[in-house]
C-alpha positions, 0 to 999 in steps of 0.5 A: 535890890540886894546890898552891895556885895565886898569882895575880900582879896586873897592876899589880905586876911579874912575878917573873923566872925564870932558867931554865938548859937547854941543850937548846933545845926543852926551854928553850923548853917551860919558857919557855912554862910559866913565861911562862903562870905570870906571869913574866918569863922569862930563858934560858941554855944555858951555866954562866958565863952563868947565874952571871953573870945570876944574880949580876946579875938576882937573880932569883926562880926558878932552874931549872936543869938539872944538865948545862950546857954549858961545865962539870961536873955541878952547875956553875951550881947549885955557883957559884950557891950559893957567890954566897949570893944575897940575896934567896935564889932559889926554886931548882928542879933538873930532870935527866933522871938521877932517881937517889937521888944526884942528887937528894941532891946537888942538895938539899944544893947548896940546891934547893927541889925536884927533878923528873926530865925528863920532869917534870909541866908543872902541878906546875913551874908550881905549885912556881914560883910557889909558891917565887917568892911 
């Protein structure tokens, strides 16, 4: 059984989802995905630039990929948890490596949900909404 869908109405403003992923067809796929599930969506490619639009923006979800241009693996996620983000985003990780470590490693750096690449399009868009509510 699938998760609850939310229903954003037209009258409020949509949740912004910051998605970080530097491959831009997969950007540009989870961009349609999120943009169907009612957000606003902002995109970034690099480590700095996602810090600083997440510092900035305060977003409601961030879906991050572990690799990033212009830093190490888990970076963005790193400085992005060391900010303590308040209101705390919705924090979902992708990753084409689905080993035990990575996904370890991504939950203690605070992410809400893990999904190996290629992940289920309906369950990202359940899970977003789900953690921007």
């Amino acid at each position: 059984m699938g998760a609850a869908r939310v229903t954003f109405s037209r009258g409020e403003a949509r949740p912004t989802a910051l998605v970080a992923e530097d491959h831009p067809l997969v950007a540009q796929i989870l961009r349609r995905v999120l943009e169907e599930a009612g957000f606003a969506v902002r995109v970034e490619s690099e480590v700095h630039e996602t810090v600083t639009a997440a510092q900035h923006e305060h977003p409601a979800l961030l879906l991050l990929d572990v690799q990033l241009a212009g830093g190490a693996r888990f970076a963005a996620l790193e400085q992005i948890a060391a900010l303590a983000l308040e209101p705390r985003p919705g924090i979902i990780v992708i990753s084409g490596d689905d080993g035990p470590q990575v996904r370890s490693r991504a939950e203690a750096l605070g992410a809400d949900l893990f999904l190996p690449k290629p992940c289920d399009l309906g369950l990202l868009a359940d899970a977003a909404q789900r953690l921007a509510a």
